[in-house]
C-alpha positions as CSV (number, residue, x, y, z in Angstrom):
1,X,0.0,0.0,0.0
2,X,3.1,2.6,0.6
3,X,3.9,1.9,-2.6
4,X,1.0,3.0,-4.6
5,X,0.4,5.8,-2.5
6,X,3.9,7.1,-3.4
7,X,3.5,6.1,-6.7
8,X,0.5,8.2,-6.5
9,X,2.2,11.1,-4.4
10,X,5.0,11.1,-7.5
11,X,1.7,11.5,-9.7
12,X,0.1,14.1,-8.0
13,X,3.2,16.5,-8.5
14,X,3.3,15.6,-12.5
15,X,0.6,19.1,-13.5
16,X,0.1,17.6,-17.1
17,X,-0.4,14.2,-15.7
18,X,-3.2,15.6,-13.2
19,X,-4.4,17.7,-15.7
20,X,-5.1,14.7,-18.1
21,X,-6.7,12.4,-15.8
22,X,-9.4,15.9,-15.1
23,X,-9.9,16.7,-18.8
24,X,-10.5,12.5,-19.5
25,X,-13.0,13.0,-16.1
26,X,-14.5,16.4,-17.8
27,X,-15.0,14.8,-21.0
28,X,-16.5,11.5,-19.9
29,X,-18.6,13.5,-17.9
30,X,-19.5,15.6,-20.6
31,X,-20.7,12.6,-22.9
32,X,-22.4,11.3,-20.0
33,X,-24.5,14.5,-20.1
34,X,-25.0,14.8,-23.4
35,X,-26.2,11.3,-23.7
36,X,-29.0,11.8,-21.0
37,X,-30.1,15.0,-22.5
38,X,-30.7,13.0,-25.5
39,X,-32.3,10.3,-24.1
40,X,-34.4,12.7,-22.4
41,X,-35.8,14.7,-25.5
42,X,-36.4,11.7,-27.3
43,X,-38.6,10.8,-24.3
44,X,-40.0,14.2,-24.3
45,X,-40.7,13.7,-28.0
46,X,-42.6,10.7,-27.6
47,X,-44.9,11.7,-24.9
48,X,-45.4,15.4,-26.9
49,X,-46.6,12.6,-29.4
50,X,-48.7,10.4,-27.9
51,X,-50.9,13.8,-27.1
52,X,-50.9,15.0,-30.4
53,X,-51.2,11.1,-31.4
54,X,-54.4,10.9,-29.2
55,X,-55.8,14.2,-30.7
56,X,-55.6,13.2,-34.3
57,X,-57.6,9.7,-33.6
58,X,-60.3,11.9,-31.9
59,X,-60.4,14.4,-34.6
60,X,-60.7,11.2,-37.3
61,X,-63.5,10.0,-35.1
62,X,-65.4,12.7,-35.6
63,X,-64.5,13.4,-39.3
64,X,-64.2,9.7,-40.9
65,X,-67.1,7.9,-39.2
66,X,-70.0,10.1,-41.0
67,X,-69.9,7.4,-43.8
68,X,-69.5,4.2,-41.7
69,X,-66.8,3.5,-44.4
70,X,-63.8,1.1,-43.3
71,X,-62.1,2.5,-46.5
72,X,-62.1,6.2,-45.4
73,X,-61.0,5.3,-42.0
74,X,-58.2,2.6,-42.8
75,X,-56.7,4.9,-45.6
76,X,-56.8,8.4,-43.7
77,X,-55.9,7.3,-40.0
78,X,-52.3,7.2,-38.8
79,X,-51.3,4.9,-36.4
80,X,-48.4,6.1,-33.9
81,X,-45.6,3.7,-33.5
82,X,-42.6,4.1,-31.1
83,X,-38.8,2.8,-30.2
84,X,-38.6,3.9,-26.8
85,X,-34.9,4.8,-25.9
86,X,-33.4,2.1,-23.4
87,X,-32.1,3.0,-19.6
88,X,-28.4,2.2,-21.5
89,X,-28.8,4.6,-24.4
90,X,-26.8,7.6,-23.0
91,X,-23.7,5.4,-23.0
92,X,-24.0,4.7,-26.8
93,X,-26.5,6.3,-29.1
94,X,-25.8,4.3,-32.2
95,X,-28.0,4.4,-35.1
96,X,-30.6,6.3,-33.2
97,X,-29.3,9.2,-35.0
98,X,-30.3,8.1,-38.4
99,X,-32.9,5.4,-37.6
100,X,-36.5,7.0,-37.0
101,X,-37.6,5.9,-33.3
102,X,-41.3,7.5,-34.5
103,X,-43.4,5.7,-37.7
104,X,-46.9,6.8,-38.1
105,X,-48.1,4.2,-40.4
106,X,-51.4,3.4,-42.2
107,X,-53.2,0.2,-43.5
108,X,-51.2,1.3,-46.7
109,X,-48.4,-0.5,-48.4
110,X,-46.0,-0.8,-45.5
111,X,-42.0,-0.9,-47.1
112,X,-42.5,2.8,-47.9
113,X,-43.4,3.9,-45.0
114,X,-40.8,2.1,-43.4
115,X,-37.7,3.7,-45.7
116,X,-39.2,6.6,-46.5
117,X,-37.8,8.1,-42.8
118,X,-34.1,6.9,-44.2
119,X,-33.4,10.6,-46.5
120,X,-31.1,11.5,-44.0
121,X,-27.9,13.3,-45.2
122,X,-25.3,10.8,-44.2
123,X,-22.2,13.9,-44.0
124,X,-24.5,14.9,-41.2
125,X,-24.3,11.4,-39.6
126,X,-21.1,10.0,-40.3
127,X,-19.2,11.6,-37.3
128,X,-21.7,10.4,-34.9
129,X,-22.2,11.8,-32.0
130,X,-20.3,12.9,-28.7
131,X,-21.6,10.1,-26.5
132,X,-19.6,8.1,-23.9
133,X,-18.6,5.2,-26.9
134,X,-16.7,8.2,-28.9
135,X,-14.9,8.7,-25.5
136,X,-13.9,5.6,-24.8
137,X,-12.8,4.1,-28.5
138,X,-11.2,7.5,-29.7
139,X,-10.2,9.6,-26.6
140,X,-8.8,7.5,-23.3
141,X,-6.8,5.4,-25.8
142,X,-4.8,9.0,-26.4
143,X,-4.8,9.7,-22.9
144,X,-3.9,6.1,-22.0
145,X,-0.6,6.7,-24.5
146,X,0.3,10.4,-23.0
147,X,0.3,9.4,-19.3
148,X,2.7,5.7,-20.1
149,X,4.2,6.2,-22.6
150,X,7.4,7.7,-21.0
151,X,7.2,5.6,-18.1
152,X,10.5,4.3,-18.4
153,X,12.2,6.3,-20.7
154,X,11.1,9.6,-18.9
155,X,13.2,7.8,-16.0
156,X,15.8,7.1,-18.0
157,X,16.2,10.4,-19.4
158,X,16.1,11.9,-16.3
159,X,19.4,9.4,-15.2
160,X,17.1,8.1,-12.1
161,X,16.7,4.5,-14.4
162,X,19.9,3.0,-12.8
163,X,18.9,4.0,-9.4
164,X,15.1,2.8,-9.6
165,X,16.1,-0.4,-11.1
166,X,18.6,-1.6,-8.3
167,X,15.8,-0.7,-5.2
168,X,14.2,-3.3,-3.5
169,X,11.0,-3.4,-5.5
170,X,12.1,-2.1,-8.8
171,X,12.4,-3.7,-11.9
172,X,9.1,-5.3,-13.5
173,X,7.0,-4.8,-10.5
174,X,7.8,-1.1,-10.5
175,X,6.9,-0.6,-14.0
176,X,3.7,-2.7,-13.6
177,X,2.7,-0.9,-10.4
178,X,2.9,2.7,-12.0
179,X,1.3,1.9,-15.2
180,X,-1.4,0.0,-13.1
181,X,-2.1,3.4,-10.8
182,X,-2.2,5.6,-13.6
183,X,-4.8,2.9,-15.8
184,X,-6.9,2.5,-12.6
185,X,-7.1,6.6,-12.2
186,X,-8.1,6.3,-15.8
187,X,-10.6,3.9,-15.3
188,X,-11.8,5.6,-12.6
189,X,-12.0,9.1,-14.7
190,X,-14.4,7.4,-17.4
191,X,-16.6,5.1,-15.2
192,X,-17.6,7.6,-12.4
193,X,-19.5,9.6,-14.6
194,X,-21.2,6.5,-15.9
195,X,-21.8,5.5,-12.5
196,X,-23.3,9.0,-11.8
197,X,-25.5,8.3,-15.3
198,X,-26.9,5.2,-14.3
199,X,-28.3,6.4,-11.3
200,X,-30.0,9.0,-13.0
201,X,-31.4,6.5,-15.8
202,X,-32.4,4.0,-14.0
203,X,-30.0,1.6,-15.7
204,X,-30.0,-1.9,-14.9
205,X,-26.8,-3.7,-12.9
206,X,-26.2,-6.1,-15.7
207,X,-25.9,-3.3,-18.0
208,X,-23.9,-1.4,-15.8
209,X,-21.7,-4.1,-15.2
210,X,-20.8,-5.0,-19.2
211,X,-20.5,-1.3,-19.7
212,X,-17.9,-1.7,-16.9
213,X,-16.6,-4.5,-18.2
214,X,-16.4,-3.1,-21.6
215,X,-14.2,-0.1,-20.2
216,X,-11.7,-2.0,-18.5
217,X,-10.9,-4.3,-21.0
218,X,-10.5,-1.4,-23.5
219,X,-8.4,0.3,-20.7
220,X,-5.9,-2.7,-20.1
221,X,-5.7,-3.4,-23.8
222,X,-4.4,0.1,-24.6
223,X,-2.4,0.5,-21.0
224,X,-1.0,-3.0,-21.6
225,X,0.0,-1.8,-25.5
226,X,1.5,1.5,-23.6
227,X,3.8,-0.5,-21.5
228,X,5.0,-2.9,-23.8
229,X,5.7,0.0,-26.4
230,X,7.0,2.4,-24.2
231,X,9.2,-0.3,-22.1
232,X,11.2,-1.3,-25.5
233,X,14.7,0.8,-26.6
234,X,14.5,4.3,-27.5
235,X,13.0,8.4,-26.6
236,X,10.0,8.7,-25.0
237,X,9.3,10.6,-28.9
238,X,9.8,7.5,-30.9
239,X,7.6,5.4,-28.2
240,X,4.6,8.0,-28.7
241,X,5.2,7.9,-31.8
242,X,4.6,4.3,-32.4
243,X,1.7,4.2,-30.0
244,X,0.0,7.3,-31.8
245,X,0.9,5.1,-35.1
246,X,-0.9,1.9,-33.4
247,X,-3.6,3.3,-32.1
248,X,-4.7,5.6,-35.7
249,X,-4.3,1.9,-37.4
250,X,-6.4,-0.2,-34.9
251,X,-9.1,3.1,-34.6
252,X,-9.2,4.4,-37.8
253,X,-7.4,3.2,-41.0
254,X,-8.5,-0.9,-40.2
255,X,-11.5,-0.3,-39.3
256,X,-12.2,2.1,-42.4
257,X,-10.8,-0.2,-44.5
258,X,-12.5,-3.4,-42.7
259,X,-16.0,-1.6,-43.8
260,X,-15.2,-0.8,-46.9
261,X,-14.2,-4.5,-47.5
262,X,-17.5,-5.3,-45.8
263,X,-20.0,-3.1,-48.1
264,X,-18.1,-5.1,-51.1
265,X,-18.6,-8.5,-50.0
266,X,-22.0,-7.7,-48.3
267,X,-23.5,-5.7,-51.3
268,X,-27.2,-4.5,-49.6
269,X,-29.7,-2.2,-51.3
270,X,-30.4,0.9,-49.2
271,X,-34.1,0.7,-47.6
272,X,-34.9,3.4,-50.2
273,X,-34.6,1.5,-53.3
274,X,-37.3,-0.6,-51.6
275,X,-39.0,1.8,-51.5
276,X,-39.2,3.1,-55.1
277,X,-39.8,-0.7,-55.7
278,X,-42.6,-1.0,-54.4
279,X,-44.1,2.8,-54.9
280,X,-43.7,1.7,-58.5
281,X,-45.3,-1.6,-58.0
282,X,-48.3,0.5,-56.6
283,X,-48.7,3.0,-58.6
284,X,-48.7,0.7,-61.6
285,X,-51.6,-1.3,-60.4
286,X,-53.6,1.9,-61.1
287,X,-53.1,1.2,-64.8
288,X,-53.8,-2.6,-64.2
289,X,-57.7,-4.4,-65.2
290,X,-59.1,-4.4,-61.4
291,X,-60.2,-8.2,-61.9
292,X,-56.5,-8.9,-62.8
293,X,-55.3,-7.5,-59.8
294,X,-58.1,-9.2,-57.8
295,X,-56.9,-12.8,-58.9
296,X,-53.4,-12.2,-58.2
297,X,-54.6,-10.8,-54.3
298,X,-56.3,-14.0,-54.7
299,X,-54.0,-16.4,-55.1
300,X,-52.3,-15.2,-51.8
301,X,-55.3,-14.7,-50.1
302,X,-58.2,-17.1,-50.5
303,X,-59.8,-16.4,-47.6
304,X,-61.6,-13.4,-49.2
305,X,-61.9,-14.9,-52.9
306,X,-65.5,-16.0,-52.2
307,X,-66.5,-12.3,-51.2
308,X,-68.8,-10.6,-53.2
309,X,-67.3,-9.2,-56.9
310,X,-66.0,-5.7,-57.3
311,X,-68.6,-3.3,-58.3
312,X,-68.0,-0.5,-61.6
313,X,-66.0,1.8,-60.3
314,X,-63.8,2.8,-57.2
315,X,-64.2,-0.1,-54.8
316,X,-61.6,0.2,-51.4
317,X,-61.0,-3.7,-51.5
318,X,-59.4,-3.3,-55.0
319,X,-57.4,-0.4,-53.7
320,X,-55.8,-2.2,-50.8
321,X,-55.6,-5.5,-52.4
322,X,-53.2,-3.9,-54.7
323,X,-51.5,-1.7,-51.8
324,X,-50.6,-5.2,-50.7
325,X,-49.4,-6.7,-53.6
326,X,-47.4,-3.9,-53.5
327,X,-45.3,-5.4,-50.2
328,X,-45.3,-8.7,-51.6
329,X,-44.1,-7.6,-54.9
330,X,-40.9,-6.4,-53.1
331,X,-40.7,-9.6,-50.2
332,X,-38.1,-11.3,-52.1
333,X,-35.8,-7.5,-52.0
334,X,-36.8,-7.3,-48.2
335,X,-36.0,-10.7,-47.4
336,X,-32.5,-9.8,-49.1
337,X,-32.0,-6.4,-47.4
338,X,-32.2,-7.6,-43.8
339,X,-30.3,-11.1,-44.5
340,X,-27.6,-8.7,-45.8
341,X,-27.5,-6.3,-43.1
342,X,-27.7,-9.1,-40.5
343,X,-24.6,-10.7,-42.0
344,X,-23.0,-7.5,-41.8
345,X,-24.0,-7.2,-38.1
346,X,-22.4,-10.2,-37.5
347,X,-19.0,-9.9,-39.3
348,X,-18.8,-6.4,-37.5
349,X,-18.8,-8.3,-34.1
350,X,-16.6,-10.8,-35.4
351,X,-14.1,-8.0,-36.6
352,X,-14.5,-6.8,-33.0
353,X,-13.0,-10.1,-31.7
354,X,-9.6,-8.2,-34.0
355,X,-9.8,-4.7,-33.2
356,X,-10.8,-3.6,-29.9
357,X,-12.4,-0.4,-30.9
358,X,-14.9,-2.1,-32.9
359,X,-15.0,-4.5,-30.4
360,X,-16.0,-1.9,-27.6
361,X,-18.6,0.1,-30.0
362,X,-20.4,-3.1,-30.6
363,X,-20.9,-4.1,-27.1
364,X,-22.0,-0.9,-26.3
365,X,-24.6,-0.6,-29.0
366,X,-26.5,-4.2,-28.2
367,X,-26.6,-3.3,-24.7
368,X,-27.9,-0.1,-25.1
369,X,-30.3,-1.1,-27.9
370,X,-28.6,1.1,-30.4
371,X,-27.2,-0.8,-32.8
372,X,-28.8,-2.3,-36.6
373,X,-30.1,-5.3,-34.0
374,X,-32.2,-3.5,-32.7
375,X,-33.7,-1.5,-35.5
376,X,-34.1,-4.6,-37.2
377,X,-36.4,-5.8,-34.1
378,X,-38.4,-2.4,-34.4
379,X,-38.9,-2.3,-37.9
380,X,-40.3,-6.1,-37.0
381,X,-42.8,-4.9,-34.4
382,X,-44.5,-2.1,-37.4
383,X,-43.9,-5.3,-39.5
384,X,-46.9,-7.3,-36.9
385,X,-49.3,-3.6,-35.8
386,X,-49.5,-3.6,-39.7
387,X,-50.4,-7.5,-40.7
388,X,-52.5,-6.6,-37.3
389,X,-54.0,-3.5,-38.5
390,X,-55.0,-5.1,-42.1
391,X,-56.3,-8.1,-40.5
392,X,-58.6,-5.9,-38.4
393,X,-60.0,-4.1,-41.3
394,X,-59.7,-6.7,-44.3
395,X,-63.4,-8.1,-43.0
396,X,-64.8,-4.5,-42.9
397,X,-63.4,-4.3,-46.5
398,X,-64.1,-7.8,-48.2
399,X,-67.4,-8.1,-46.1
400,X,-68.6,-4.6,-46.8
401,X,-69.8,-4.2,-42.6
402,X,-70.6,-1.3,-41.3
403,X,-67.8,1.1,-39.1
404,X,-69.1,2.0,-36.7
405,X,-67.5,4.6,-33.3
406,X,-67.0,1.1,-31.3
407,X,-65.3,-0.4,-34.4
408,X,-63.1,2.7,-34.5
409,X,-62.2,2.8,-31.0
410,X,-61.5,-1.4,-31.4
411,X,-58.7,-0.2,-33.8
412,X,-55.1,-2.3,-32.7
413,X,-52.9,-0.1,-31.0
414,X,-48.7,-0.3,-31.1
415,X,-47.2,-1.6,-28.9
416,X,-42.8,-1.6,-29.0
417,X,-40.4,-4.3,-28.7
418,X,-38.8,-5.3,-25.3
419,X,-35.9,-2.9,-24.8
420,X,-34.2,-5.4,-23.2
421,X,-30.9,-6.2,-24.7
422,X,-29.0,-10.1,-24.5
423,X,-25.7,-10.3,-22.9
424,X,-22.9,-9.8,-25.9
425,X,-20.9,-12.4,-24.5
426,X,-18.9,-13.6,-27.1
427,X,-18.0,-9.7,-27.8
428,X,-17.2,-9.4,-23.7
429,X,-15.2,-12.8,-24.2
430,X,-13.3,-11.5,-27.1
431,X,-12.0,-8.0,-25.7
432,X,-11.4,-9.8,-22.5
433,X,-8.7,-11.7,-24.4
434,X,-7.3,-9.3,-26.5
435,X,-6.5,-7.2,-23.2
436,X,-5.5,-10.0,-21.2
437,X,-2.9,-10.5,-24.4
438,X,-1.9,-6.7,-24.4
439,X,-1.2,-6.6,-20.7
440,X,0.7,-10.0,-20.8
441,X,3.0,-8.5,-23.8
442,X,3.4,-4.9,-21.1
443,X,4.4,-7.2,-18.5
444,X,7.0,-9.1,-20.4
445,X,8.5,-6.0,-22.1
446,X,8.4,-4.1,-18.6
447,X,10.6,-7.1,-16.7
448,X,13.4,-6.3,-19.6
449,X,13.8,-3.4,-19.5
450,X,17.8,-3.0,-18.5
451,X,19.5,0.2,-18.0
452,X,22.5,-0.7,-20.9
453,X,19.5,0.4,-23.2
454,X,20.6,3.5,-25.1
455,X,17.8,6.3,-25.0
């Protein structure tokens, strides 16, 4: 115990190493902030919602019902769906920036109103934003490298590296004992303000405890990287020089490249182009013989094929039969689309078993319900209210009953997927390794270092 506290007392005096360890506490604190601000205004926006949600069905009530038509209603109501932001989602906001977490949707064709929310610009997105995962992939890595990586070679450039190494105590376990205080204060500057966060959200232990987990893995891997680097031959300017190196290749250049490797091999359409698809699809049905389009809805549905035949004219049957041939027109380009962005989720993960940053950002993302997991499982909730909503009408249509207010008011309501977020265990078990790796390399390059090693 004297030990660390001197090692700490030799710390304290160091200005730019205090100063460090505050700005890392400021700026984790910051994210943490930021992140529950977020979270907060999306929940502010989805209860401003629900009001103005609730309004609009009373003002259809009132407006749609004078014709007792199931048409009118079913094609002029909106129907509020939500992706409530978890008790984790201030940690990591993923794809929350670009992903709608509102969908009003109709008894309409559904894949267009599922993409149509996607005509984001993606400059705007491709930063991301300043949440705790930006800290903790791109920041404490840099502040991880400034306060180790002259650990021994600021001692030896002082001359004190003959004198350290020959007290009782020196050697390895010196080394490892100073680079341990300074990871643990590091550790300590980024997890306190989570602490502080989860508290305030509500967040589950299990959560807290992988986003804990997460952090200290990412902080051994880089302190063990620091040591091993910054233990070898040479100035404390060629050491920071190879961790800077290390760290912009395992961050940002293999990663980048990783992706772009990714998007080639996993070729998906954007959500858009499904929905021109099927847009087109519907639109073209306007030109096609109603009885044509009838027998096709038929095949698919025979439940309604002995219903009574479609008048001259307009007939609302016809029109939604068609609105849903629409959907099934594109199923084959849907079924496609997610396969291909689930294979890319995966092969991201398994790239994080490589690189720790993308290791770190995708356990953060699945346990704060942030990542394409998750908007895969909301788009499949809108996906059931729909086949829900049409199933509820479809008799009114085919049938020709009466809507009535109590039919009105029997209308499905949303209701969102379980926020709840599996374990990434696998992803935990994989940056668990990688660090354990990185500080077994620091400790082996720390018990060599010799004072006959030029400077």
């Amino acid at each position: 115990m004297n030990t660390i506290l001197h090692e700490a007392r030799l710390l304290w005096r160091s200005p730019v190493s205090v100063a460090a360890l505050v700005a890392l506490f400021l700026l984790s604190s910051l994210a943490v902030v930021l992140g529950l601000r977020e979270v907060a205004a999306q929940h502010a926006t989805l209860s401003r919602l629900a009001v103005l949600q609730a309004q609009d069905l009373q003002a259809q009530a009132r407006t749609r019902l004078a014709r007792q038509d199931a048409g009118t209603v079913a094609y002029y109501t909106f129907h509020g769906t939500w992706d409530p932001p978890s008790t984790a989602a201030f940690t990591a906001l993923g794809l929350r920036d670009a992903a709608p977490g509102v969908l009003r949707v109709r008894a309409l064709a559904l894949q267009a109103q599922l993409h149509e929310g996607e005509t984001f610009n993606p400059e705007l997105v491709l930063a991301g934003r300043f949440d705790y995962a930006f800290v903790l992939v791109y920041l404490a890595p840099l502040f991880l490298i400034a306060l180790l990586h002259d650990v021994v070679s600021g001692e030896r450039r002082a001359g004190r590296l003959a004198t350290l190494m020959s007290l009782p105590g020196g050697g390895r376990r010196l080394w490892m004992r100073r680079a341990g205080l300074r990871a643990a204060l590091v550790f300590l500057a980024l997890v306190l303000p989570v602490l502080a966060g989860a508290v305030v959200s509500g967040m589950p232990m299990a959560a807290v405890a992988t986003v804990l987990l997460a952090t200290a893995a990412s902080v051994v891997f880089w302190g063990g990287l620091s040591l091993a680097i910054g233990s070898a031959r040479g100035s404390a300017a060629v050491h920071a020089t190879a961790l800077m190196g290390t760290w912009a290749v395992l961050t940002l250049l293999l990663p980048t490249l990783a992706n772009a490797a990714l998007s080639r091999g996993v070729p998906v359409h954007q959500g858009v182009a499904l929905m021109l698809a099927q847009r087109q699809a519907v639109h073209g049905a306007w030109d096609l013989p109603p009885g044509d389009t009838m027998d096709r809805f038929f095949r698919t549905h025979p439940e309604w094929r002995g219903t009574a035949p479609l008048p001259e004219g307009f007939h609302w049957k016809w029109y939604f039969a068609f609105q849903q041939l629409g959907d099934e027109h594109v199923a084959d380009r849907v079924a496609a689309y997610r396969a291909g962005m689930a294979t890319r989720q995966r092969w991201t993960e398994r790239l994080g078993w490589l690189l720790p940053g993308v290791g770190v950002q995708a356990v953060l993302h699945r346990q704060a319900g942030t990542d394409l997991t998750a908007q895969l499982a909301y788009q499949d909730a809108v996906t059931a209210y729909h086949s829900e909503l049409r199933r509820f009408f479809y008799p009114y249509l085919f049938e020709e009953v009466r809507f009535g207010e109590a039919d009105f008011a029997a209308q499905p309501r949303f209701t969102p997927p379980m926020a709840a977020a599996a374990m990434p265990w696998a992803s935990l078990a994989a940056l668990g390794l990688i660090a354990a790796v990185a500080a077994g390399l620091g400790a082996r390059a720390a018990g060599r270092v010799s004072v006959r090693d030029g400077t």
